[in-house]
C-alpha positions as CSV (number, residue, x, y, z in Angstrom):
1,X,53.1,105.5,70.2
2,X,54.4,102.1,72.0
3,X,54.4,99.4,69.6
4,X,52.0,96.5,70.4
5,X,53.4,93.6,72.4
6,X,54.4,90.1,70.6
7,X,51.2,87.7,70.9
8,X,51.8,84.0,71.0
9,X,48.5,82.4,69.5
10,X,47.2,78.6,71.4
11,X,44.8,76.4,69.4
12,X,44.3,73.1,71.7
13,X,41.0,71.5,72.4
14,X,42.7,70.1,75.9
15,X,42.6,72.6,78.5
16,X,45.4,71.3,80.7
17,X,47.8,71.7,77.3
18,X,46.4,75.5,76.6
19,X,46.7,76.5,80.4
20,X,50.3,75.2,80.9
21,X,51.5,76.3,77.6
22,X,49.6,79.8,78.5
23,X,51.5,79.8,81.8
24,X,54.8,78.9,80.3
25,X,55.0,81.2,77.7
26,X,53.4,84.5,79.8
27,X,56.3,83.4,82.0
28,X,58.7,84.2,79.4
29,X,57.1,87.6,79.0
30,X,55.0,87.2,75.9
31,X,51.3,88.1,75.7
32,X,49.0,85.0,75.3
33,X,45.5,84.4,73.7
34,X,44.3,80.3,74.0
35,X,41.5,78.9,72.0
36,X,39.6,76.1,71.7
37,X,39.0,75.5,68.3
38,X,40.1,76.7,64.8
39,X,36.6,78.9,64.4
40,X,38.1,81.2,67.3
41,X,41.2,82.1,66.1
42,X,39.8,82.5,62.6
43,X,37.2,85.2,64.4
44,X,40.5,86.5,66.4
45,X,41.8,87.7,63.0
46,X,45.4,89.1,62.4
47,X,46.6,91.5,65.6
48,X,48.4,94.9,64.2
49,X,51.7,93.8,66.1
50,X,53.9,91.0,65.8
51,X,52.0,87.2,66.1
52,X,52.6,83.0,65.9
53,X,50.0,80.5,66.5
54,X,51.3,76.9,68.1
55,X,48.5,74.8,66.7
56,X,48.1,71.2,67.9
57,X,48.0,68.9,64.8
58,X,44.9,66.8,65.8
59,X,41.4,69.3,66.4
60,X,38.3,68.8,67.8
61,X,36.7,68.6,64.3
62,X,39.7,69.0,62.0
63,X,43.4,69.5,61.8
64,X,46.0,71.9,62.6
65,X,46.8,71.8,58.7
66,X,43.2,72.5,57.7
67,X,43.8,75.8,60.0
68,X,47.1,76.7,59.0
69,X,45.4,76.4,55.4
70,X,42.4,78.7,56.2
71,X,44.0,81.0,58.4
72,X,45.9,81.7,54.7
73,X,42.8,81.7,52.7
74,X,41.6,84.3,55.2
75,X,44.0,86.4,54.9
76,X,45.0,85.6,58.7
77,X,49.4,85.0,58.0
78,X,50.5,84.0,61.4
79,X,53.8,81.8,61.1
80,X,52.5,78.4,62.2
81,X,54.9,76.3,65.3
82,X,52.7,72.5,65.5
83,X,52.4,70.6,68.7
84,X,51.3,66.9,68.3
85,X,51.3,63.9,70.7
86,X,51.3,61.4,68.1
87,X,54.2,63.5,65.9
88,X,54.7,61.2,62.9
89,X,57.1,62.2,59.5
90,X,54.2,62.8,56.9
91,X,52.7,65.2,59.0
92,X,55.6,67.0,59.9
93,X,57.1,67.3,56.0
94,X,53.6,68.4,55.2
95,X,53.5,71.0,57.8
96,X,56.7,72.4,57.1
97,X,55.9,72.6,53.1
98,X,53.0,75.1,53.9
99,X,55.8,77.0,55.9
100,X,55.1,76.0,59.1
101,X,57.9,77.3,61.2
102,X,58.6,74.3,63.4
103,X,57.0,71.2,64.7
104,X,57.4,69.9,68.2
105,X,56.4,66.5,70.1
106,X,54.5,66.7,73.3
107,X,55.4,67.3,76.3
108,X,57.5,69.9,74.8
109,X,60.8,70.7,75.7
110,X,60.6,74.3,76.9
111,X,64.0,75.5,75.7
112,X,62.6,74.1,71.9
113,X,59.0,76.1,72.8
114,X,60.7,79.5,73.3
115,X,63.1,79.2,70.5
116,X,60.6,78.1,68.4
117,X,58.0,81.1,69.3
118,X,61.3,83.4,68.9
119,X,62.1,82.5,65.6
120,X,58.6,82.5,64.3
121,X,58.2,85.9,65.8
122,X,61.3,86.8,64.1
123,X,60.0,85.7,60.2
124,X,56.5,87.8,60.9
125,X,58.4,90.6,61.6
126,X,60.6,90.3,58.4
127,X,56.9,89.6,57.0
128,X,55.4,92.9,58.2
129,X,58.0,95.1,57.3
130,X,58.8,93.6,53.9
131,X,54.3,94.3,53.4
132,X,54.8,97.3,54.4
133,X,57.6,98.2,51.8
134,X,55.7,96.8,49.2
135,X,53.0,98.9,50.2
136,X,55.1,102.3,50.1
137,X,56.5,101.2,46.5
138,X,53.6,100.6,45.2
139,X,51.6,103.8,46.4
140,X,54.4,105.5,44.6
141,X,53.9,103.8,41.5
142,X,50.2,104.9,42.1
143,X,51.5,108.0,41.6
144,X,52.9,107.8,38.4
145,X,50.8,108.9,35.0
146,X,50.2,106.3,32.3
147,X,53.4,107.7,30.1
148,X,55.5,108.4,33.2
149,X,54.9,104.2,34.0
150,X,55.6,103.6,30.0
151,X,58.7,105.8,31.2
152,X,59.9,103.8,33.7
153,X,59.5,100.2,32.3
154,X,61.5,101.0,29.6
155,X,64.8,102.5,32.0
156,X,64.4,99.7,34.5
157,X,64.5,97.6,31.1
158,X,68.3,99.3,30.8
159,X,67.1,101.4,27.5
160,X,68.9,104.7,27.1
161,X,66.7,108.2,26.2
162,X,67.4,107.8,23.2
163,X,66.0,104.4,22.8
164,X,63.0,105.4,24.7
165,X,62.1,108.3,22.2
166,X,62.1,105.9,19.7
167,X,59.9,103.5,21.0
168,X,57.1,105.9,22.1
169,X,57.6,108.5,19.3
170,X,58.8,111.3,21.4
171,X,61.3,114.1,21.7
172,X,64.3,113.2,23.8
173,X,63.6,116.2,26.2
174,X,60.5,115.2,26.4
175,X,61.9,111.8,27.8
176,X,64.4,113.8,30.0
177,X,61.3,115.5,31.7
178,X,59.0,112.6,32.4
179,X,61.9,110.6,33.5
180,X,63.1,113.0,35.9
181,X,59.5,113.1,37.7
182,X,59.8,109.5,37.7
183,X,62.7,109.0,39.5
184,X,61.3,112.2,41.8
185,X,57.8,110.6,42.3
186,X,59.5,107.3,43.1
187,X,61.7,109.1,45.8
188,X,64.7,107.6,43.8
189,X,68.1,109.1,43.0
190,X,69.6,106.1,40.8
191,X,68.8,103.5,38.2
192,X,69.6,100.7,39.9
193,X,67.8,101.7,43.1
194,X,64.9,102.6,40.3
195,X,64.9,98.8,39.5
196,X,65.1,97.7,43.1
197,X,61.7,99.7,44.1
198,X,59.8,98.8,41.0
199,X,60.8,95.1,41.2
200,X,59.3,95.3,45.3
201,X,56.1,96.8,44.1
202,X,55.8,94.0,41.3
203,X,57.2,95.6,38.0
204,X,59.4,93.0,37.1
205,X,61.6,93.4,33.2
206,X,63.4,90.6,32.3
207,X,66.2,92.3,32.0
208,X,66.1,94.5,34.8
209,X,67.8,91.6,36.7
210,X,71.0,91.7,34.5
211,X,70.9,95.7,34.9
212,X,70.9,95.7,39.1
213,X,74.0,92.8,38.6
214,X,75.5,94.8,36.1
215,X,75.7,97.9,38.7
């Protein structure tokens, strides 16, 4: 199965911007969806391949940070590039402290444009895979019974068998056994790579930290 081809998202209520940004960017070989208004691209949604929108700051009936806000309430995460005419430093800090990717001043400078869309291409990639890691840790933790999880907070916690017997009342075999189908279900063959997969599907120990530096 091909994977799907980069899109490059275009929010701009001036059709001459949208067209020659469209034909720049298809140029450069990426696919390109323009839009109007904010209300489009929300009904667009998220594309299953790799995605940026280049929103201009001032809309037809709001801004490019309202959008870049409720593309993130809807669940739409597209790294965000802004194009303004009227570029000014409040806008830009704000923009860039809700993770916009980069902010550029029209006319835009097309060597800026194309490393702009290439390095916000770039982070939703890192995105998608790192979702999709957290995805596979956490169906394995799915997988665990309720002692085999009680199991496997208290190793990545850095407590020996023995210690773990204790705590729940156990025999130490019985510890043995459980923890081996952890590790098994978990598709792990160490501790500290134990700690590293639990930590990605959001077990956290507070001193799981010192035992992955200790190792």
């Amino acid at each position: 199965m091909n994977n799907p081809k980069p899109i490059v998202f275009i929010v701009d209520d001036e059709l001459l911007i949208r067209t020659s940004l469209s034909r720049l960017l298809k140029s450069a070989g990426w696919q390109v969806e323009a839009f109007e208004g904010a209300a489009e691209l929300l009904e667009r949604g998220r594309p299953p391949g790799p995605a940026c929108a280049i929103l201009d700051l001032q809309l037809i009936g709001g801004s490019g940070l309202e959008l870049q806000d409720r593309l993130a309430e809807a669940g739409v995460d597209l790294p965000v590039i802004f194009l303004t005419g009227r570029g000014d430093v409040r806008s830009s800090v704000a923009a860039m402290k809700d993770g916009a990717v980069d902010f550029l001043t029209k006319p835009v400078d097309e060597a800026d444009l194309f490393a702009a869309v290439e390095r916000a291409l770039a982070i939703d990639v890192m995105r998608r895979s790192a979702a999709r890691r957290m995805a596979e840790c956490r169906q394995r933790l799915d997988t665990l019974t309720a002692r085999e999880r009680e199991i496997l907070e208290q190793v990545i916690a850095g407590k020996l068998n023995k210690m773990i017997a204790a705590d729940l009342e156990i025999a130490e075999k019985t510890v043995k056994v459980h923890r081996g189908r952890v590790m098994e279900k978990m598709q792990v063959r160490s501790v500290a790579d134990l700690v590293r997969l639990a930590e990605v599907a959001g077990v956290h120990v507070e001193s799981a930290d010192e035992l992955v530096a200790a190792m």
